[in-house]
LUMSE-470323 format. One record per atom (N, C-alpha, C): x, y, z. Coordinates in steps of 0.05 Angstrom, whole numbers, plus 5000, padded with zeros to 4 digits. Example, Ala and Ser with C-alpha at 12.3 -4.5 7.8 and 13.67 -1.06 7.14 Angstrom:
! LUMSE-470323
526448865156/524649105156/526449345156/525749555142/527349795143/525850015157/
This chain:
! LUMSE-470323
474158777183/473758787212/476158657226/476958697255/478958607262/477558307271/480058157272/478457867282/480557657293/479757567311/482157357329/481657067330/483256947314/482656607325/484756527329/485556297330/487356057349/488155987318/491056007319/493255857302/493455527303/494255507281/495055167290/497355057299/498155337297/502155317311/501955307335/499355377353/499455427375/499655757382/498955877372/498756147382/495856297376/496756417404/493156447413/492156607397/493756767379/491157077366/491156987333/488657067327/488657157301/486457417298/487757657287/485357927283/485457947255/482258097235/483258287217/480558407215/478658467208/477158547214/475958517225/479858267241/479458117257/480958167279/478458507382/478458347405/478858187417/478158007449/478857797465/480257607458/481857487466/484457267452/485957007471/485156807453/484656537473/486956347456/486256047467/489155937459/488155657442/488455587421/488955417408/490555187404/491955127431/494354937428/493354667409/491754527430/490754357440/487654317418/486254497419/483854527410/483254807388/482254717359/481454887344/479755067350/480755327341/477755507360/477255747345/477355667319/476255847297/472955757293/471755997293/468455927291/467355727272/468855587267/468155407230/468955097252/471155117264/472054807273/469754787308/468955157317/466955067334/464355037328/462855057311/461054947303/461754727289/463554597278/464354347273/463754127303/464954227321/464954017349/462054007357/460654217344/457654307364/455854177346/456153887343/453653677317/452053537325/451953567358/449053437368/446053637370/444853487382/441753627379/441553797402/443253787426/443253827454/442054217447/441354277471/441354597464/444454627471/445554557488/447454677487/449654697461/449854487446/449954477416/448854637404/446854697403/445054837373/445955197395/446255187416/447055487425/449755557411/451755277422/454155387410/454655437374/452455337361/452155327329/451455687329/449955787344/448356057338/451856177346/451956137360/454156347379/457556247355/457656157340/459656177322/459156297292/456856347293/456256577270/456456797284/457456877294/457757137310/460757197308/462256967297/465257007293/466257057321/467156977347/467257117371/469857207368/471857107343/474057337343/473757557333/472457627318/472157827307/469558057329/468058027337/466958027360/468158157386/470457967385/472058037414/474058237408/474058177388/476358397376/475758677369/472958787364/472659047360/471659077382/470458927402/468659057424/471659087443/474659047442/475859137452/477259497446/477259437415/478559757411/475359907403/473359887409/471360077415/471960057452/473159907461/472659997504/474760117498/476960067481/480360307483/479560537472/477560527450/477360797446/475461017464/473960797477/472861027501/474861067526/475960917527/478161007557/480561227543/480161227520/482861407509/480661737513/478361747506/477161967515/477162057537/475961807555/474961887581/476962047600/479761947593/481662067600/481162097634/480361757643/480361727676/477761737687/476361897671/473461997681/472161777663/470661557683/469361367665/467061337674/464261427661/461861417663/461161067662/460760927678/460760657676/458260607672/456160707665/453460607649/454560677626/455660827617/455260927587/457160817573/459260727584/461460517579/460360207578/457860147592/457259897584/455459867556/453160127565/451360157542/452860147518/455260267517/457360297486/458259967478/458659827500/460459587489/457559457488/457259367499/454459147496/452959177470/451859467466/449959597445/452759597412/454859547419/456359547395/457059257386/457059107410/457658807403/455958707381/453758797394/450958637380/450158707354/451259007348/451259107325/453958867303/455958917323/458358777301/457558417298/455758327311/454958147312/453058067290/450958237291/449258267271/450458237245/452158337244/453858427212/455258157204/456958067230/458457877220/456057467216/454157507228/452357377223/451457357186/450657557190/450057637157/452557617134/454157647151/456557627122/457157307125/456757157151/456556807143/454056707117/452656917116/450156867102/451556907076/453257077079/454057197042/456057017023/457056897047/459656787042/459956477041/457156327034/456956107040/458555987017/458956057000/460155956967/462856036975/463856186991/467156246991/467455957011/466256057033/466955817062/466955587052/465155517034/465455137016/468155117022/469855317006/472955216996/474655307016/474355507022/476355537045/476355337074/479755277074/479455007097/478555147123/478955337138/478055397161/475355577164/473855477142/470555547140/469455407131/469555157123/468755047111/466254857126/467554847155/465354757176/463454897190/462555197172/461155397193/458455267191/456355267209/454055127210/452155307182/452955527172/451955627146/452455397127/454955307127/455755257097/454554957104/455254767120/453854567130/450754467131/450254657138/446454657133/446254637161/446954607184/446454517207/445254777210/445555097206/444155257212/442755437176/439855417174/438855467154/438755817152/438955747132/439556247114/437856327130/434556197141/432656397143/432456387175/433256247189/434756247219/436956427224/438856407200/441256617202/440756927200/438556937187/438557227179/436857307202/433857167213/432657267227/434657347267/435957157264/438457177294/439757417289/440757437266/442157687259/440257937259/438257977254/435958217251/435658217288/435058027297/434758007330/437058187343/439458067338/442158207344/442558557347/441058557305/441158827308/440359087322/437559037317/434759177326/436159177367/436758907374/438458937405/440259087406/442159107392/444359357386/444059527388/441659647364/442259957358/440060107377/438159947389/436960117412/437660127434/440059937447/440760097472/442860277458/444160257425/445760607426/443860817420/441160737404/440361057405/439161067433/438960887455/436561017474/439161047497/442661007499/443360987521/446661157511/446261207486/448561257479/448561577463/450461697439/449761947420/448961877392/447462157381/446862067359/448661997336/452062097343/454562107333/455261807334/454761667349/455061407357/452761167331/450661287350/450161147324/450561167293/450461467291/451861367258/453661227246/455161197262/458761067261/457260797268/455560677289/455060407288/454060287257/451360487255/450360387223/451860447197/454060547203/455960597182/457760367173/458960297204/460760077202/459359847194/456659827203/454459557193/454559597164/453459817151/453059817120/455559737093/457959887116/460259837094/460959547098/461059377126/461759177125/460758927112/457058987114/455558747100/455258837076/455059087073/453559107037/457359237023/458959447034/460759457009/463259357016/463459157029/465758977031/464458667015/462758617044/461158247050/460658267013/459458427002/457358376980/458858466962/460058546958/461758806935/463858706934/465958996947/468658976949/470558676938/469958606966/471258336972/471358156954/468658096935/468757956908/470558156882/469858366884/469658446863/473358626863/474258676877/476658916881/478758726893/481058886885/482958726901/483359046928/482159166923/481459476957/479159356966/478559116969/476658966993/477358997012/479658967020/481659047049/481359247055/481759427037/481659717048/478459857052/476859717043/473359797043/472959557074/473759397075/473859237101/475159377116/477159537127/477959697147/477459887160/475359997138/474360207148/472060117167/470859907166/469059747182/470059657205/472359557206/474459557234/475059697251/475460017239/475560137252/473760357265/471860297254/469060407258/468160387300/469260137302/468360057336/470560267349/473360397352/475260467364/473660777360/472760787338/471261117330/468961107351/466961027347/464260987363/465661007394/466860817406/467560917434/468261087435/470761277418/471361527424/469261717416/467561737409/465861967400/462961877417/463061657435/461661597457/461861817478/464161917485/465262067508/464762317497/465862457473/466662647469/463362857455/462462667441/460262737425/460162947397/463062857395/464563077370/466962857367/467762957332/470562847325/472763057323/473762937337/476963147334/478962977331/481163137341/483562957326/484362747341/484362687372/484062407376/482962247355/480362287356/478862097350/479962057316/480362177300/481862107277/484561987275/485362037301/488061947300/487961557307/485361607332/485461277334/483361107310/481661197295/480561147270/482961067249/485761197242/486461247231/489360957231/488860937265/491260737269/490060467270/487360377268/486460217269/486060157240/485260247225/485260257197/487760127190/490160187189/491860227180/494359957194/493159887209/493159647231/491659467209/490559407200/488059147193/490859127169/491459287152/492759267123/495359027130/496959107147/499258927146/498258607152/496158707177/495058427198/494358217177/492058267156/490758237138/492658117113/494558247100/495658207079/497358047083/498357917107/500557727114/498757477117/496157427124/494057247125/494157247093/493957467077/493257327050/495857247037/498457297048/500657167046/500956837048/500956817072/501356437076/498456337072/496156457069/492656347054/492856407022/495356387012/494856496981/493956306969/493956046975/493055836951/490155816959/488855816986/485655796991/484856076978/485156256984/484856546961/484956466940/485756336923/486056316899/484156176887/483655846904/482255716894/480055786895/479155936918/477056076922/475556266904/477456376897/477056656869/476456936887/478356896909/477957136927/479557376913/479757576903/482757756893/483857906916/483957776926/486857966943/488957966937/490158106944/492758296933/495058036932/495957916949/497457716939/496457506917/494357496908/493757316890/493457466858/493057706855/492657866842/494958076824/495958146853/499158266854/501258046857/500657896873/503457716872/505057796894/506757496919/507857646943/509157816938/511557866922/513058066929/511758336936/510458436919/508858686919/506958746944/505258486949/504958486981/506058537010/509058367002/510158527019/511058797023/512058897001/512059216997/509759307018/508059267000/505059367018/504459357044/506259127057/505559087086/507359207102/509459307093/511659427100/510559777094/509559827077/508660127070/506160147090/504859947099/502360017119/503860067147/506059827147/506759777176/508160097190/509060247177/510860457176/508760657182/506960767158/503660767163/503360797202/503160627205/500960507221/502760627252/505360597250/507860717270/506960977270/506961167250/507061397253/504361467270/502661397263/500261397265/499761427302/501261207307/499761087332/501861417357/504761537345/506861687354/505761987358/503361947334/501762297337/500962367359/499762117370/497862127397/499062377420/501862307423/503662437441/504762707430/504662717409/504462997402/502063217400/499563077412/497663307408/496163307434/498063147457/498463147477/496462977495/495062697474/493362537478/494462287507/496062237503/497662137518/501062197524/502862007552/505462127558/508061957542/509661977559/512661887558/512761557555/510961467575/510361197571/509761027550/507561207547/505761007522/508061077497/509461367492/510461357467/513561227466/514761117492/517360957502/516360687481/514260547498/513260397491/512560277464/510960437455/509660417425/511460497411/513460667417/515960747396/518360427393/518860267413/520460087409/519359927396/516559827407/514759657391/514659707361/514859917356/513159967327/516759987308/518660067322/520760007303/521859787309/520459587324/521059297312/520159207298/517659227296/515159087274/516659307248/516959557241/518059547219/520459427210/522259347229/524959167227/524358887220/520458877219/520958597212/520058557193/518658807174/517358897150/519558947133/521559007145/523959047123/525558737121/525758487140/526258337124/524358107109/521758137117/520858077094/521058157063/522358377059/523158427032/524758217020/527258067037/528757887031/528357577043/525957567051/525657317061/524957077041/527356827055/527456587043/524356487039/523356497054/520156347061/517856547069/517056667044/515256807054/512356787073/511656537070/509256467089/510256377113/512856377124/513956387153/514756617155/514556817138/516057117150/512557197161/510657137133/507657357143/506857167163/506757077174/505356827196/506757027228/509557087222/511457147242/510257527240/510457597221/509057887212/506257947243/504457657216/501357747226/502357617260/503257437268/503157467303/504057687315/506057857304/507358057314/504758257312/503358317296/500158557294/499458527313/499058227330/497158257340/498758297374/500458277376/501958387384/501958727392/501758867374/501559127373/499359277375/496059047369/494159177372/492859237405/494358907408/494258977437/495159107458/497659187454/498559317462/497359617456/497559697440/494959977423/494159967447/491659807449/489359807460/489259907489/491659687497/492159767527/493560017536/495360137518/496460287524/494560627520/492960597498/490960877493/488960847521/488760667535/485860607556/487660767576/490460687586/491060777609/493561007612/494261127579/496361247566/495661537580/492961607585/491761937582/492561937614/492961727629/493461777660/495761707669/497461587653/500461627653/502261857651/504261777662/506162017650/506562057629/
């Protein structure tokens, strides 16, 4: 799933299956260090404990490219009930999911340093509290999409729920070093659902923005498991840098990043969007591969993927903004 937290360098994004993007200078604001600050009894405490199993980067981050992928449909014409019913009724769905995968993951978060404070792994919030908030979440989700949204919609909601908690959260992720790639498809599942919100059919938009979001999570993602290779490790996570080893990772993040360019350039050829968005996204995207090519030779590889993954996010945002307002551009 895509997902955004606060660096310790001071920079505001982190996505990968990880929407909305805030700033960390000053203050940690990964869901593990905010339920860390949230240890009194206050409600407003035990609120902010519930509301960081929800991951709000990851959260903010798909409920943005499910609203890009409905404005890349709407193409100007925006039904603004059915645009809320979509984001609201999808939040709560990706909510649900990412609740449940704090549930799955309590034995990884022990070891990993920036989970290690989630109110799961802590005890401050108990499995049978976690699961029942998360069932609450869901059941809230998926009935305002079947009662306000399509039935196309919802499949793609309960799709992205199933691969993300049961063949990524449960599976994959332990078991494969293509957890990433069984996790992306879950990512991009929200950018699909808004576009097939509008349309009520898949066509090639909608594969095209499925296709760039996907393909987006690989570099974002693999440069995190770049400069995180020793918490991966100790962890007994297999991802591809720990498994494969950086060099080969970078290959990989450089073979997505290229990927992921072409991807986003189709748009304007099948006359999805203009001149603008592909000016744009064309300079953008052959810098980020100019920066995939020197990571091949880089002195320090966990300062090249650190500089990599801020540059994604970079681009997703940009994506985002540019597919919402691209179809009414020149």
């Amino acid at each position: 799933m895509i997902e955004v937290v606060r660096q310790p360098d001071g920079n505001p994004f982190r996505m990968t299956a990880r929407a909305p993007f805030f700033v960390r200078n000053r203050v940690d604001g990964t869901d593990g260090a905010l339920a860390g600050r949230a240890d009194g009894t206050s409600l407003r405490d035990t609120v902010t404990r519930y509301y960081s199993l929800t991951k709000p980067g990851v959260l903010y981050g798909n409920a943005l490219t499910a609203a890009a992928g409905f404005l890349l449909a709407a193409r100007g014409q925006v039904d603004l009930f059915l645009f809320i019913a979509l984001c609201v009724g999808t939040t709560l769905v990706i909510a649900s999911a990412t609740v449940l995968n704090n549930v799955l993951d309590r034995d990884i978060d022990t070891v990993m340093e920036r989970t290690k404070k989630r109110a799961t792994v802590t005890g401050r919030i108990g499995v049978r509290n976690a699961v029942i908030f998360s069932i609450v979440l869901f059941v809230l989700g998926m009935a305002m999409l079947v009662a306000w949204t399509n039935w196309l919609v919802v499949v793609v909601g309960l799709g992205g729920f199933l691969v993300y908690v049961v063949l990524y959260g449960m599976l994959s992720k332990r078991l494969s070093i293509h957890g990433t790639l069984v996790g992306s498809v879950s990512g991009a599942a929200p950018i699909l659902a808004g576009y097939v919100a509008v349309t009520g059919a898949i066509d090639v938009g909608a594969v095209l923005a499925f296709l760039a979001v996907f393909l987006w999570q690989m570099p974002e993602f693999y440069s995190i498991a770049i400069y995180r290779h020793d918490e991966y490790a100790r962890a007994g996570v297999p991802v591809i840098s720990v498994v494969r080893g950086i060099p080969n990772t970078t290959v990989q993040i450089l073979v997505y990043t290229i990927g992921f360019v072409v991807s986003t350039l189709l748009l304007p050829v099948f006359g999805y969007v203009g001149y603008v968005y592909t000016a744009l996204m064309g300079v953008l995207g052959a810098y980020w591969i100019w920066l995939g090519i020197v990571g091949l030779r880089a002195d320090d590889p966990a300062a090249w993927a650190r500089r990599m993954f801020r540059y994604s996010l970079v681009m997703i945002l940009v994506y985002c903004l540019m597919i919402s307002v691209g179809p009414v551009l020149p």
